[in-house]
C-alpha positions in Angstrom: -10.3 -62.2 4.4 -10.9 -64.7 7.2 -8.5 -64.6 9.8 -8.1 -68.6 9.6 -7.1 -68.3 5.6 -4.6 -65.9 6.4 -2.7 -68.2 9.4 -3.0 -70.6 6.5 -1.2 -68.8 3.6 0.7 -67.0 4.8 2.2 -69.6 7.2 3.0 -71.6 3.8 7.0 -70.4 3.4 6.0 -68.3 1.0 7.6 -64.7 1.0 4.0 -63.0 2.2 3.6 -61.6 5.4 0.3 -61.7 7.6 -2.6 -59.2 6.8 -2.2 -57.0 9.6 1.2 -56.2 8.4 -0.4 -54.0 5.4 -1.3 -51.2 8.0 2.7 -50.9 9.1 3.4 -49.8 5.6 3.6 -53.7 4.2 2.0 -53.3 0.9 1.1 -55.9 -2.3 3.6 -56.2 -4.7 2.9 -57.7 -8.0 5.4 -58.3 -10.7 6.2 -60.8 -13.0 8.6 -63.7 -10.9 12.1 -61.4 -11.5 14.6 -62.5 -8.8 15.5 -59.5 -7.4 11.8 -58.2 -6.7 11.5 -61.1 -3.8 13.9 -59.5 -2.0 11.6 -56.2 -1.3 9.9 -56.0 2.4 6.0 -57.1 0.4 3.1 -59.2 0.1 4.3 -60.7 -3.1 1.8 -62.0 -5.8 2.6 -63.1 -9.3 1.0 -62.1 -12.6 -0.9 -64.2 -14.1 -1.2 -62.3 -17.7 3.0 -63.1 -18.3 1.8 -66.8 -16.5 -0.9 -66.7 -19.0 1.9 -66.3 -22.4 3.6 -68.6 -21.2 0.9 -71.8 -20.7 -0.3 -70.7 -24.2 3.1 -71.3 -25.5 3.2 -74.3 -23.8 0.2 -75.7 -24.7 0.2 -74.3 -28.4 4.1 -75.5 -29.2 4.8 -77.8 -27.0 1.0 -79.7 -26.6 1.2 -79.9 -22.7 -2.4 -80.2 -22.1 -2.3 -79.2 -18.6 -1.3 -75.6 -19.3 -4.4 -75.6 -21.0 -6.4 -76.4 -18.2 -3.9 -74.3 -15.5 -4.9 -71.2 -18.3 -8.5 -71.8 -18.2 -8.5 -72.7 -14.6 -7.3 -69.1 -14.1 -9.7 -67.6 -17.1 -12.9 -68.6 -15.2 -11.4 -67.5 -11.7 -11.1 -64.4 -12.9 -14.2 -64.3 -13.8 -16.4 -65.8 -11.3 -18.1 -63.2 -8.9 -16.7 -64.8 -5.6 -13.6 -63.3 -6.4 -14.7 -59.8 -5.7 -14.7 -59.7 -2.0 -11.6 -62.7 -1.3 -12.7 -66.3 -1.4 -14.2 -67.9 1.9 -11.5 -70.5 3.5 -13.4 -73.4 2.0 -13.9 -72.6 -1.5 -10.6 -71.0 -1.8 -9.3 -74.9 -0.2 -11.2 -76.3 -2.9 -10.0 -74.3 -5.7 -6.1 -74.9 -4.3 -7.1 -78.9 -4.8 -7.8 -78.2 -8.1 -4.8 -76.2 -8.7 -2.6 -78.7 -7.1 -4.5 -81.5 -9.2 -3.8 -79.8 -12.8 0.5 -79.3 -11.6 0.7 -83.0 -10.8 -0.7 -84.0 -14.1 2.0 -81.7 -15.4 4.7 -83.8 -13.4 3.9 -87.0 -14.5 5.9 -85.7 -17.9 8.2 -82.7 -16.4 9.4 -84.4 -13.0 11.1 -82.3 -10.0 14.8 -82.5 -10.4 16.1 -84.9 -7.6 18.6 -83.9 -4.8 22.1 -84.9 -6.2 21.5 -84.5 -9.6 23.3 -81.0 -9.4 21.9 -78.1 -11.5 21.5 -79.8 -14.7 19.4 -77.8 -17.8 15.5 -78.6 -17.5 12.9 -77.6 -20.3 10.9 -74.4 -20.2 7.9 -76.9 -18.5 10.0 -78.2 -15.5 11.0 -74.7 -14.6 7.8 -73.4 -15.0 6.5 -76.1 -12.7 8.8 -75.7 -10.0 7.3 -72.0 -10.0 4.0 -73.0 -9.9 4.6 -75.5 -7.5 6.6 -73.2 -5.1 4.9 -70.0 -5.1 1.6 -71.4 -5.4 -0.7 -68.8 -3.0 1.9 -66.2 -4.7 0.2 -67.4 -7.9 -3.8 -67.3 -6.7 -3.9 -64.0 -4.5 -5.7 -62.9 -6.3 -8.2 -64.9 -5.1 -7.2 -64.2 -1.2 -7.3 -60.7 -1.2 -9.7 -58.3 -3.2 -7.1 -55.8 -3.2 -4.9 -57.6 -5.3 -5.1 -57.5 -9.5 -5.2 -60.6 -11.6 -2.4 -58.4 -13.7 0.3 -56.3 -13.2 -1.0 -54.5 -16.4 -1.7 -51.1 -15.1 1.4 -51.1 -13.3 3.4 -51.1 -16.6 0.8 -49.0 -18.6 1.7 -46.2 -15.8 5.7 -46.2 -16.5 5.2 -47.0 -20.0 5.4 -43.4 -21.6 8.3 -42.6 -19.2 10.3 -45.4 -20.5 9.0 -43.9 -24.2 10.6 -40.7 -23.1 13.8 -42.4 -22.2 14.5 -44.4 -25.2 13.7 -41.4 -27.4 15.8 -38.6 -25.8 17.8 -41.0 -24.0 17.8 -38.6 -20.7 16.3 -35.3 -19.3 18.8 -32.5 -19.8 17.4 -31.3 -15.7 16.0 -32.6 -13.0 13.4 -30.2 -13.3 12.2 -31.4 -16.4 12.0 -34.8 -15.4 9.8 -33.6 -12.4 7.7 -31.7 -14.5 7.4 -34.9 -17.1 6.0 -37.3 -13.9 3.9 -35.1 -12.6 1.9 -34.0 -15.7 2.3 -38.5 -16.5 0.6 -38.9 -13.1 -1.9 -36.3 -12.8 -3.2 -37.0 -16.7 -3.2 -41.2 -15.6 -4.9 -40.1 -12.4 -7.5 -38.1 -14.4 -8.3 -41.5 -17.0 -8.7 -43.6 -14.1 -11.7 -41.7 -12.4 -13.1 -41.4 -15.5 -12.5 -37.5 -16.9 -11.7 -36.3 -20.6 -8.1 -35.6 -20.6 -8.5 -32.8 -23.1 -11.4 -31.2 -20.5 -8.9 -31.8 -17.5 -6.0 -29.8 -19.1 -8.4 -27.2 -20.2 -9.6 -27.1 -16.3 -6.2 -26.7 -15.1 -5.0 -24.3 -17.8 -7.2 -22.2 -16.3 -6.4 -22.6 -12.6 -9.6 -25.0 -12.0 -8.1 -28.5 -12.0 -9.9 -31.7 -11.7 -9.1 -32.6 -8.4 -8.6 -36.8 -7.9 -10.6 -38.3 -5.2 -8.4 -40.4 -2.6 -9.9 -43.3 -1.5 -9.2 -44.0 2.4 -6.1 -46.0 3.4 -6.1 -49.8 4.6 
């Protein structure tokens, strides 16, 4: 990522830190806009598959024709090949415009709640404007950094069957079970990621030859 685009986002009040701050143990942190997560020491970025619901609801029940054009504005992001390696300062510039363009077209209908008007109840547009106005590079860092997912989708796929576990047996009678549980969880997730047969992988490590995951280098 260009040294310039960096000075530029994350000098925008955002909650990111600079780049360089990733090799002191400053990682990305990508959740779905919960309160509580800003408050972690991260490089926060938004997903955009729960920004995604949420347009489509707008713009299937509520006809706001922007979130149609924020969604597919998104879509095609996604999948444009300049993505892959982190937008160059320009185009990235030029794809902000036309983010900023689509949110004012939302505000002509859903204005910004003026100071002295006190915390009185918006619809679900105006809030969802003032989020898309605010943490706007939160939003599209996923076009700033390669590193960084268009979803937080394998992030809940990976504690999924743990919360499974909970909600059936409620607990783990021992620590020791529950330790067991993760590591078996991680090592079988590990093993679908890099592309092995799960069934081969357990029969590798049953007897005492396991698949052993490749780490890719740190930074």
């Amino acid at each position: 990522m260009p040294l310039a685009l960096q000075k530029r986002v994350y000098s925008s009040g955002q909650r990111l830190r600079c780049a360089h701050e990733r090799g002191k143990g400053c990682s990305w942190l990508i959740h779905d806009f919960w309160k509580p997560y800003l408050k972690y020491e991260a490089l926060h970025a938004l997903c955009n598959q729960h920004l995604l619901r949420e347009l489509k609801f707008l713009s299937g029940h509520a006809g706001e024709i922007w979130a149609d054009q924020l969604s597919r504005f998104l879509l095609d992001w996604k999948g444009d090949p300049h993505t892959k390696n982190g937008l160059e300062e320009d185009i990235f510039e030029e794809a902000h415009r036309q983010y900023r363009r689509i949110i004012l077209k939302g505000r002509a209908n859903h204005p910004r709640r003026q100071p002295g008007h006190g915390r009185t109840k918006q619809d679900k547009a105006t809030n969802l404007l003032d989020r898309l106005e605010g943490y706007d590079f939160c939003i599209l860092a996923f076009l700033i950094d390669p590193n960084v997912p268009f979803t937080n989708n394998q992030g809940e796929q990976d504690i999924r069957m743990i919360k499974v576990k909970q909600k059936i047996s409620g607990c783990f009678r021992a620590l020791d079970g529950a330790q067991c549980f993760a590591r078996i969880r991680s090592y079988l997730s590990t093993c679908r990621k890099q592309g092995q047969n799960l069934w081969d992988a357990c029969f590798q490590t049953a007897i005492v030859q396991p698949f052993l995951p490749t780490i890719p280098e740190s930074g």
